[in-house]
Structure formats: C-alpha cells, structure tokens
N, C-alpha and C positions, 0 to 999 in steps of 0.2 A: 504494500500500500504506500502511494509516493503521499509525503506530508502536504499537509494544506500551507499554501503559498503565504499566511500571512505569518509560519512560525518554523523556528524559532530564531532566538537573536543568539543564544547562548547552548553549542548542540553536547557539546562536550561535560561526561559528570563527574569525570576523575581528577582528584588535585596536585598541585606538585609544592612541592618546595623550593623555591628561585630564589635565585638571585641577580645580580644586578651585573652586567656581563663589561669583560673587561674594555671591548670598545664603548660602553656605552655606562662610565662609572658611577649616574645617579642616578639607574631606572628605574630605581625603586626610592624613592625619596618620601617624604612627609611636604605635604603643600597645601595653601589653604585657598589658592583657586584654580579652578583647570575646565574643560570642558564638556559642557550639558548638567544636568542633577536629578535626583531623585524625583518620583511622579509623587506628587502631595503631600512635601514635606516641609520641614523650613530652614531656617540659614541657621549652621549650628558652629560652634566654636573647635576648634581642633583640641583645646584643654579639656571637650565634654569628650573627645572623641580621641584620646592620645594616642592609641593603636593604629590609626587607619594610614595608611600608605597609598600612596599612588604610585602605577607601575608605568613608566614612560618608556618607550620604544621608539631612537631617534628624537628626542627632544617630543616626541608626542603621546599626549595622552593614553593609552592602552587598555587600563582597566584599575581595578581596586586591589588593595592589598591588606593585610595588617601586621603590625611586628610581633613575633610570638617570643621573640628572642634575641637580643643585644646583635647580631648576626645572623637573623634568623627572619625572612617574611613568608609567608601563606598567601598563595592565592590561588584560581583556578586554574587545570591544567591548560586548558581550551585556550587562555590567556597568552601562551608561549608555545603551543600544536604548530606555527608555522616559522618557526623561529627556528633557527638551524641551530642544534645542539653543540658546537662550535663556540658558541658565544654566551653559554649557558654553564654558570657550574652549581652548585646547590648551597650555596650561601653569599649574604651580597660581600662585598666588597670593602672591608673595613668592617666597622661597626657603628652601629645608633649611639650616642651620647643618651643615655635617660637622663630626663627632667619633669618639671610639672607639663608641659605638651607631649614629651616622648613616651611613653612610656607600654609597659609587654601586657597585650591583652592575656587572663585566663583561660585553661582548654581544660575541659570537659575530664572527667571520669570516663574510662575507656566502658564502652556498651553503651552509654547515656544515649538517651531517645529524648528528645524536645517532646515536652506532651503537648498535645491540644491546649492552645488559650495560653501557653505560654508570652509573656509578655517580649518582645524582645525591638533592639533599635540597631536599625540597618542605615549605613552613609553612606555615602561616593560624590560622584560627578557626573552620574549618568542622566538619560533624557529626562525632563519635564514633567513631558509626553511624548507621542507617538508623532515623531518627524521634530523636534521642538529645536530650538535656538542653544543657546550657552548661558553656564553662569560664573561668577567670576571666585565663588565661595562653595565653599562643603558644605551638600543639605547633608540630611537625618530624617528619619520618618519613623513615627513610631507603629510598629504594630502586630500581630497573635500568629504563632504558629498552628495552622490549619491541621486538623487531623488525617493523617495520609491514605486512608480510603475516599474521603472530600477529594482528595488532592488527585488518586488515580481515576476517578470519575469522571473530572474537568478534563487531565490529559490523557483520558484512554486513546484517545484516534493519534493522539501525538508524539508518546515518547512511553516509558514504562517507568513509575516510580517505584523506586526498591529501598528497602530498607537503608542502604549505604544515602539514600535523601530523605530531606526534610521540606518542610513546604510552608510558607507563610504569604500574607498580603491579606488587602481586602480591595473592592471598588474602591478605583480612583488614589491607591493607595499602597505604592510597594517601588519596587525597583525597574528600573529598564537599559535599557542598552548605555555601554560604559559601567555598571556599575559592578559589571561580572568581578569575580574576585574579590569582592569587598565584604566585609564580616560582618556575619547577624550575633547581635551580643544581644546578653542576658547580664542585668550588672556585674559589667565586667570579664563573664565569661565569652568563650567567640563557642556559639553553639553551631552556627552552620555558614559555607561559603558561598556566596551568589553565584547559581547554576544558569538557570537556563528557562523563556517563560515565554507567552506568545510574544509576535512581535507586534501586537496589538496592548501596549503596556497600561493603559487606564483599566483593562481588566483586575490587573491588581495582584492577583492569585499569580506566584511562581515557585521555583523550588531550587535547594540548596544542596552543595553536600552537608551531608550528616559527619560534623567533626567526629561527635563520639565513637560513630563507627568504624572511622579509621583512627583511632587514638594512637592505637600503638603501632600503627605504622609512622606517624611522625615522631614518636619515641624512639624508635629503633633508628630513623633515619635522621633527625635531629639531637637527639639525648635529651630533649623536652619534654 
C-alpha cells in the first residue's frame, strides 16, 4: 500500500547518538533562534529549556537535539540517514560548558512506558503550521501523551506504532517539521524523541521514540 501523499514529514523511528562532525565543528550547538517553531505554542526561554540543542548541517538548521551529557547529544536517527558516515562520529566535538542555560536533561528508567495523560513539554524551531514562515526564538508547547492504541488507530493506513514509540499532541497543538529530534520532557526527564507525524501538522497527534525502550542501548553506547 503506497502512503497517502500528505505524510509523513519524519519516516524514520530509530535514534542515534551524534555528534557534531569535524568539518562542521558547531552542528550541534544551543541557540535561541533558528528557523520555523512549534504548531500552538509560545516563545519560551532556553533557561526553561537548558537541554535543547539545535542540530545544524552546513550552517543550517537540520533538526532538534538535546544534551544528555557534557559530550553527549540525542537526537533522531532520520536527522543524519543522509549524511555520509564520514563526517559523523558519536560524540560532539569538545564539550558543553554547564550553566544555568546548559544544562543535561534526565532519561528514563530502562522499560519506562509514558502512560496516557502524561503531562509533558516538547521545543524546537519547527513549523507554525503547515507550509508556515520562521521564527527568530525557541517555542515550547505544552501537552498529554496519547495512549498508543488512540495513536495506532489514527496511523493505521500510515506507519505501524510499536512499542519502541510513544505518541503525544492534540488539535492544533504538537510539533511539525524541523522539530524532529527535539525532546518530549516530563520535569526534567526526556521521555521521548520527535518521530514522525502527518504532514498535515494542525492535526496535532504525532509520535516519538520511546527513550525508555531503548534505555540501555544508550547506556551501553554512551555510559549514561
């Protein structure tokens, strides 16, 4: 069955561990404005949001990131699929100074499942809306992880949700293109990474990896 033409913006649901490749020594940086943002959110502070990263590719925008560790960012695999392995090694380049803006988001207990109605706040740079302009500042938006039979229901005709994902948003209210990579927290923990959702983003409803399920895969591969 070929997919319907208005999805997805984000096909990929495995994550990696990046960094910041040596011709290109800040691609992974902290910044507080870049382009497009979040669909129904508002202008948030990077001190609210100390973890979040921006992955730049060529001085441009790419996706979302967060730092889990002094040397250490998360984000989607999908984010770096065409990026020639070449210029990729698995930690960035130096290290994050922590301060009151820098600072290492929390990960999950390995197995942790986001329940339903979980409260959590997703950031980046990504679209507005669907087709929408730029913004010069990091939204935030706050809102419920969807329980994932809701979630395999919406995208049955489109992708398959599995356990290794989690699912959040509502109308008018979630993430869109640009904000792949970028972390769904729970105060202070990063419960899941921005996957993949229609390319029709006022729907709202999209989904994430599931950190917890991979926990000890980035244990083993980080020592985090």
């Amino acid at each position: 069955m070929s997919r319907p033409a208005t999805v997805t913006w984000c096909p990929c649901l495995w994550l990696l561990l990046l960094s910041a490749a040596a011709a290109w020594p800040s691609a992974v940086r902290q910044r507080t404005g870049a382009h497009e943002r979040i669909v129904g959110g508002h202008e948030a502070s990077i001190a609210d949001h100390p973890w979040q990263l921006a992955f730049e590719l060529g001085g441009d925008q790419r996706c979302g990131a967060s730092l889990i560790g002094p040397s250490w960012a998360l984000t989607a695999g999908h984010c770096v699929e065409d990026v020639q392995l070449y210029y990729l090694a698995l930690r960035v380049n130096g290290s994050f100074t922590l301060g009151p803006n820098v600072q290492l988001v929390g990960l999950p207990a390995e197995g942790y499942d986001p329940p339903s109605g979980l409260h959590v706040t997703v950031s980046g740079w990504g679209y507005q809306h669907s087709g929408s302009g730029s913004s010069s500042t990091l939204q935030a938006v706050d809102i419920n992880v969807v329980d994932r039979e809701t979630c395999r229901k919406v995208f049955v005709a489109v992708n398959v949700v599995t356990e290794r994902m989690t699912c959040s948003g509502e109308f008018t209210r979630g993430v869109c293109i640009d904000d792949s990579g970028g972390p769904l927290v729970n105060s202070g923990t990063q419960v899941g990474i921005v996957s993949w959702g229609f390319g029709t983003c006022e729907v709202g409803l999209s989904v994430q990896t599931n950190v917890g399920y991979l926990r000890a895969w980035v244990r083993d591969t980080a020592g985090i």
